[in-house]
C-alpha positions in Angstrom: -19.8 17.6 -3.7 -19.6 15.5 -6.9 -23.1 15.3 -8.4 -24.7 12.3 -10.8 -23.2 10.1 -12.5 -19.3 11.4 -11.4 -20.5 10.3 -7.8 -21.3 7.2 -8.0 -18.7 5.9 -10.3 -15.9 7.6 -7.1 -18.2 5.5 -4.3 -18.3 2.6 -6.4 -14.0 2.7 -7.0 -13.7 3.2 -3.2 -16.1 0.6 -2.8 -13.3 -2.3 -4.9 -10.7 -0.1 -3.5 -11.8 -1.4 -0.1 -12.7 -4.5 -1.0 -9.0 -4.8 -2.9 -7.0 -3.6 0.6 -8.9 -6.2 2.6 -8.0 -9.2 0.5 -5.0 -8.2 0.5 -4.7 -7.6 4.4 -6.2 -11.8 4.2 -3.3 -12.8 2.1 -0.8 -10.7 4.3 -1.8 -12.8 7.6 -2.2 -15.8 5.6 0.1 -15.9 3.1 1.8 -19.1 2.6 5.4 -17.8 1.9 7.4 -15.0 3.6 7.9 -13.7 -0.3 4.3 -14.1 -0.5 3.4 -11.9 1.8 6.1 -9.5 0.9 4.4 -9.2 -2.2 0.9 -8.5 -0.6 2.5 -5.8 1.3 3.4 -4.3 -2.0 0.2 -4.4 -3.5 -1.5 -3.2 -0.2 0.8 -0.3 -0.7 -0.4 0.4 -3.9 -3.9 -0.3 -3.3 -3.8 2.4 -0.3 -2.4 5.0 -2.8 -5.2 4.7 -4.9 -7.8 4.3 -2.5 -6.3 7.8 -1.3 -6.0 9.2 -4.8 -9.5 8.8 -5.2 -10.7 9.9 -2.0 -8.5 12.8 -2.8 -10.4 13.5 -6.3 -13.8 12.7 -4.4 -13.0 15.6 -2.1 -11.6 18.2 -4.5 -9.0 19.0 -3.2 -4.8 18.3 -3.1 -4.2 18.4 0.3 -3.5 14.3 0.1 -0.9 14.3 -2.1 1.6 14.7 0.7 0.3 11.4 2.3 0.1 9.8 -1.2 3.6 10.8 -1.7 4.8 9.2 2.0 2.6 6.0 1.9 4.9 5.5 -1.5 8.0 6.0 0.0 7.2 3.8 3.2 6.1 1.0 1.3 9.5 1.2 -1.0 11.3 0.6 2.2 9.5 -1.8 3.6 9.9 -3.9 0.8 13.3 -3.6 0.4 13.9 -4.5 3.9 11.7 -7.6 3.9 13.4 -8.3 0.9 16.6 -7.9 2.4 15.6 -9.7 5.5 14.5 -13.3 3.4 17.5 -13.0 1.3 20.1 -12.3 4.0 18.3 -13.2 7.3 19.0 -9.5 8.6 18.4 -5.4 7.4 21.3 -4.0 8.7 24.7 -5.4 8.1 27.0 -4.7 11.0 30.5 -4.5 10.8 32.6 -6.5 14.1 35.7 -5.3 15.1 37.5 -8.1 15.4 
């Protein structure tokens, strides 16, 4: 474990790290746009990885990065496909054969 001062400046990050994801989770149910809350599932993305990141350095060890690296690339794609979704009105364009 992570002695002194080192300790609780990590508790005290997760501590505003988790503060930080649960306004953000407020102003993803509450949001008063759809772009709005597109946004705030951006920044809960990103709020995630670092709440991770420094769990990660509070543990001493790398075995997070992995999840790090797939949290990132989930919340890419969700974003592009809710913004897809208020610019087009659907994700995946189908072609008819008409």
């Amino acid at each position: 474990m992570i002695e002194g001062i080192l300790f609780w400046v990590i508790f005290l990050s997760l501590c505003f790290s988790t503060l930080s994801i649960l306004i953000t989770i407020y102003r993803c149910l509450k949001g008063p746009t759809a772009s709005d809350r597109v946004q705030a599932l951006d920044v809960l993305g990103i709020n995630i990885i670092a709440a991770v990141a420094v769990f990660s350095v509070f543990l001493r060890t790398t075995a997070f990065f992995e999840v790090i690296l797939l949290i990132g690339i989930l919340s890419f794609i969700g974003t592009i496909a809710f913004a897809r979704f208020i610019e087009r009105g659907i994700v995946i364009e189908r072609k008819h054969l008409d």
